[in-house]
C-alpha positions, 0 to 999 in steps of 0.5 A: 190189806197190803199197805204196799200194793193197790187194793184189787177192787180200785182198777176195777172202780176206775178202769180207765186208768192204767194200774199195771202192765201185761204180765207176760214176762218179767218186767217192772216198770220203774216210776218215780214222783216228785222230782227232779230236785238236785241230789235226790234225782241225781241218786235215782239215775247213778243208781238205775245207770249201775244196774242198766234199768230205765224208768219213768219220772213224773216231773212236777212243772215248778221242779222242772222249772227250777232244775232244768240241768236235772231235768237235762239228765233225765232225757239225755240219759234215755228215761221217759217223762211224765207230767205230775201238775205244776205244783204237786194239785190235790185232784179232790180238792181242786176245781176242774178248770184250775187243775187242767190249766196246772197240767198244761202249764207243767206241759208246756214247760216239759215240752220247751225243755224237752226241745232244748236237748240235743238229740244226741245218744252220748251218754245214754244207757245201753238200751235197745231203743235211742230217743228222746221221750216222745210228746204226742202221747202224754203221760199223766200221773195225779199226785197223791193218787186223788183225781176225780171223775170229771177231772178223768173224763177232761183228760182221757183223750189227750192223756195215759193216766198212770196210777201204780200197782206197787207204792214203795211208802219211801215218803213216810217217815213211820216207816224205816228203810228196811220196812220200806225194802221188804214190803216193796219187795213182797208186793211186786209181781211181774208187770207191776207198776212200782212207784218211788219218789226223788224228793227230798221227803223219800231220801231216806228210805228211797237211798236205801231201797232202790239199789236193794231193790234193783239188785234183789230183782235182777237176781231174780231175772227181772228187766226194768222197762219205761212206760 
């Protein structure tokens, strides 16, 4: 088994959630987890700016929370949000009420810190559409990829639930940076849904893989697109 791409029968057990996108051009679809935390998310987006990508960042609420000027970055600079719980919940190991009210809590602070940026377009990158991550349609991603049933069926209506196609392993601290590079590489197709992190745990082999990354793809003529 591929230890950098979804096995095939998961969307198929849980197709209610979105494991990729359409493939009919060659487009990636850039998320990164954890943050924002300064140092690693101000990496992530020196990096996309160099090579004019856009992406999505999966916010932790307490993160948000105690980096508002980072989280500031992310919206004026034109990537798109999404809501990742408020301290990082374990969706097997937490009882259904208790990991709605996280979800909503690391909403409710997305959105007060989301109508606090100036709807301005200096700054941003060269992209075709200028705005601020829309709220009336929310993103959610469940860390560690565990989320149950129940716990789908709560939050379908209100939520996209984004789970990936591609895991780059950038957390692991077995895996080198250079087996990180080329098993992302190996493992993205056209439509994937890739997911790195900007946490302190994925420095190592996110700094070096992402610019890899990115200038390997768009050799090959890929665009890299949010969600």
């Amino acid at each position: 088994m591929n230890l950098f791409q979804t096995p095939f029968f998961l969307p198929w057990l849980y197709p209610k959630l979105v494991w990729r996108m359409p493939a009919t051009e060659k487009k990636v679809y850039l998320t990164f987890d954890d943050g924002p935390v300064p140092g690693a998310t101000d990496f992530v987006l020196e990096t996309l700016k160099q090579y004019k990508a856009v992406a999505t960042f999966f916010c932790i609420g307490d993160n948000v929370q105690k980096h508002p000027e980072v989280f500031a970055k992310i919206l004026t600079t034109g990537h798109a949000i999404g809501n990742h719980t408020f301290n990082h919940l374990k969706g097997w190991k937490t009882p259904l009420q208790t990991y709605i009210e996280n979800i909503n809590k690391c909403e409710a602070i997305l959105k007060s810190q989301h109508s606090n940026q100036p709807h301005t377009t200096e700054n941003r990158l060269p992209i075709t559409e200028h705005r601020l991550p829309a709220t009336n349609y929310q993103l959610f991603r469940p860390p560690y990829g565990r989320i149950t049933h129940s716990q789908i069926s709560a939050l379908k209506e209100k939520y996209k639930i984004i789970m990936w196609d591609v895991l780059t392993q950038d957390y692991r601290n077995s895996i080198t940076p250079d087996v990180c590079i080329r098993g992302t590489i190996r493992a993205t197709r056209s439509g994937s849904i890739v997911v790195f992190h900007d946490s302190y745990k994925a420095e190592r082999n996110m700094m070096f893989a992402l610019p890899r990354y990115l200038e390997f793809l768009n050799e090959k003529g890929y665009t890299f697109e949010r969600l």
